[in-house]
C-alpha positions, 0 to 999 in steps of 0.5 A: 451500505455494502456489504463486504461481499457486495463491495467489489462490485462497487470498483473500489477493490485496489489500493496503492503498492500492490494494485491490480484490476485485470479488466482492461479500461473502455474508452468513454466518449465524452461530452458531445460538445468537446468531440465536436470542439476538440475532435482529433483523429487517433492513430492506433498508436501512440496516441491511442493510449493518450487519449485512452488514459485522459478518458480514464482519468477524465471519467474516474479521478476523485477530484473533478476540478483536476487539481484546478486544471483544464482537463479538456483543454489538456486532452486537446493539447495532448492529441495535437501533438505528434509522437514519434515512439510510444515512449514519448507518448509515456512521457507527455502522459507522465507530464499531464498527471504530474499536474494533478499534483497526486503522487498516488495516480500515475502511469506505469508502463508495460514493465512497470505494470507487470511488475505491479501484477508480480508483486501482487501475485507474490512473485517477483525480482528485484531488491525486496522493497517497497517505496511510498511517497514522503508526506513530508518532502520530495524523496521517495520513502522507503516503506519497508524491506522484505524479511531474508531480501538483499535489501535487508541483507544489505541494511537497507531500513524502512523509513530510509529516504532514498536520495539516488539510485545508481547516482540519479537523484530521486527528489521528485521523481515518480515513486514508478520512474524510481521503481523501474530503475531499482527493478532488473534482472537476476544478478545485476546489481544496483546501488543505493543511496539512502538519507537515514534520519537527518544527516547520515548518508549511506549507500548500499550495492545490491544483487537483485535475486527472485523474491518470494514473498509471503504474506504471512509469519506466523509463531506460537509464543510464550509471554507471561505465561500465556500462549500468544499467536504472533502474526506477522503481516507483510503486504495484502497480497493475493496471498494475505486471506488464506495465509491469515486463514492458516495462521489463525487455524494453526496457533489456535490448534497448538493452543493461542489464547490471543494474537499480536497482529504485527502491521509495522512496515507494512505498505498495504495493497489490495482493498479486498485482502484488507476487508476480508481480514478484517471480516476475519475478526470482526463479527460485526460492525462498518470496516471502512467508509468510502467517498467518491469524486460526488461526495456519495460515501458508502459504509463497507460492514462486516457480515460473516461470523469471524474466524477467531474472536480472541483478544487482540493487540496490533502493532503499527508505525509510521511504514504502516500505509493504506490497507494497514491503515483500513484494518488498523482503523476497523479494528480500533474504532470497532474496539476488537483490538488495541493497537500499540505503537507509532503514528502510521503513515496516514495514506488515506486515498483509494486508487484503482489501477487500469490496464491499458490496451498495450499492456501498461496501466494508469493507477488513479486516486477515487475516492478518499476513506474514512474509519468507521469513526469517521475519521479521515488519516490522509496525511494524519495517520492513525494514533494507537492506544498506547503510543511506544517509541522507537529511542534512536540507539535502539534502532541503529541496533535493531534488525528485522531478525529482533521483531517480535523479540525480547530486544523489540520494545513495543513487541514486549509491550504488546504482549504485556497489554495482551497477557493482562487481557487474558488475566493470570496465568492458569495454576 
């Protein structure tokens, strides 16, 4: 069992859609008998960071039969090659984890990590989304738009499958190939093409622009006569804890009785963001276990006095993915919150993301989770309490400027479940 302060020290502090370990990977050497069988001179580059990212894959990836592939037999075709760029180094290694078949490990060049490292910092350039992969077919998903972000500003919505970008198709293209043409510069502009439901096909142009991007929204509203804290929680960014922090400080000092935790749309990000808030309202009880490529689970526990121990409602749909899911789960299983909404996502896999020695990154799945029920949601998705669909005339109206209003259903839902939570109102 680890404890929440312990669990860092574990490697499994990253999730997918806004990961970052900073330390850069050491090469491990392996078995004696494959050096002596496949020993290859490498140059500094580009063969260098093949083989750099086949020992990290070979050393942490959670399914040690790679997908019923030859690892060994990967690397030493990999190294016998010759490269005439890094790129096409990029290429080759883009091509070996393909065949993992797992959309989440996957490389991402020095741009491509960069970016990844804005993101999670909170700082970036671009439209204002974020991208998951579909459970369901080879489109990359759109998993939601920033509020205020030329994406919104556009039209762009979540749930949107994004057909091509600037005329290149997108199906079964890496979810990091379809990012790095999505991304540029300030003022250039992109266009968009995007499957809405079944058959309405749209296309968007937009002008790329900085994004600042805030973890946290937060207001204080009136709901049958109670004082409800609205929480709007976007990504787990570097950010996520201490805006969390401030908004609970600042409702429960202009009088909440409870909060509506609103997870819709939001990707996920970093582990530790996502334990830590759930520590935030949780006094007691696992958070989230994990299970890595030997099979050995560990329980992540809550083990500090939390913050607010207000009653709680969450809000989830199918944009909520990966740490949402962790403390949507925590809270639910734990019985501190109820959630209300739509099936979320269901990404149930732990990547930890590598720097590399010149400057890009491998992102590789480690271990699976569980909830604290013991629940595995990869591609299953976590079911609320009080299950309140979206009708499809309310979507085509509805706008990110409507969450947590009278024109948003399961918002006014939420407050109800909340209200009657707190009993009535005071004479």
């Amino acid at each position: 069992m680890l404890r929440a302060h312990d669990f860092r020290k574990a490697a499994l502090s990253l999730l997918l859609l806004g990961l970052l370990d900073a330390s850069a990977v050491l090469a491990q050497a392996v078995p004696q008998q494959a050096r002596a069988q496949f020993r290859v001179r490498l140059e500094d580059s580009p063969k260098a960071i093949v083989d750099e990212v086949w020992q990290t894959v070979n050393r942490e990836y959670v399914d040690n039969s790679f997908n019923q592939n030859d690892w060994l037999l990967a690397r030493k075709q990999l190294l016998e090659r010759e490269y005439a760029s890094k790129e096409d180094a990029y290429k080759a290694i883009r091509a070996a984890l393909k065949e993992l078949g797992d959309p989440y490990t996957r490389f991402l060049d020095p741009r491509e990590f960069q970016a990844l490292k804005d993101q999670t910092s909170g700082e970036l350039v671009g439209v204002g989304l974020t991208l998951g992969a579909s459970p369901t077919n080879k489109l990359p998903v759109i998993m939601s738009t920033l509020k205020g972000s030329p994406a919104t500003r556009a039209g762009v919505q979540a749930k949107d499958q994004l057909v091509a970008v600037d005329d290149k198709p997108t199906t079964g293209v890496p979810l990091d190939k379809v990012s790095s043409l999505i991304r540029g510069d300030s003022g250039t502009k992109v266009t968009l093409t995007v499957l809405r439901g079944d058959k309405q096909k749209l296309s968007f142009t937009i002008t790329r622009a900085p994004i600042e991007l805030p973890a946290v929204q937060a207001v204080l509203k009136e709901e049958d006569g109670k004082k409800l804290g609205y929480i709007q929680l976007q990504e787990f960014s570097e950010k996520a804890t201490p805006e969390m922090k401030r908004a609970f400080k600042d409702l429960t000092e202009q009088g909440a009785q409870g909060w509506v935790l609103d997870l819709r749309g939001n990707p996920g990000g970093l582990l530790d963001a996502a334990t830590a808030i759930a520590n935030l309202l949780l006094e007691q009880g696992t958070i989230v276990s994990t299970v890595n490529r030997q099979g050995v689970q560990e329980k992540l526990v809550s083990d500090r006095a939390p913050q607010t121990t207000l009653p709680t409602v969450v809000l989830v749909d199918g944009g909520s993915a990966s740490a949402s899911e962790i403390l949507a789960g925590a809270l639910k299983d734990n019985n501190r919150a109820t959630l209300v909404g739509t099936k979320t996502f269901g990404k149930g896999v732990i990547q930890q993301v590598n720097a590399l020695t010149d400057g890009s990154g491998v992102n590789v799945t480690i271990a699976h989770y569980l909830t604290p029920a013991g629940n595995d949601i990869h591609k299953k998705g976590i079911t609320p309490d009080v299950v309140v669909p979206i009708t499809e005339e309310v979507r085509k109206k509805f706008t990110a400027d409507k969450l947590g209003t009278s024109a948003d259903p399961q918002y006014q839902r939420a407050a109800t479940i909340l209200a009657a939570k707190l009993g009535n109102p005071s004479p």
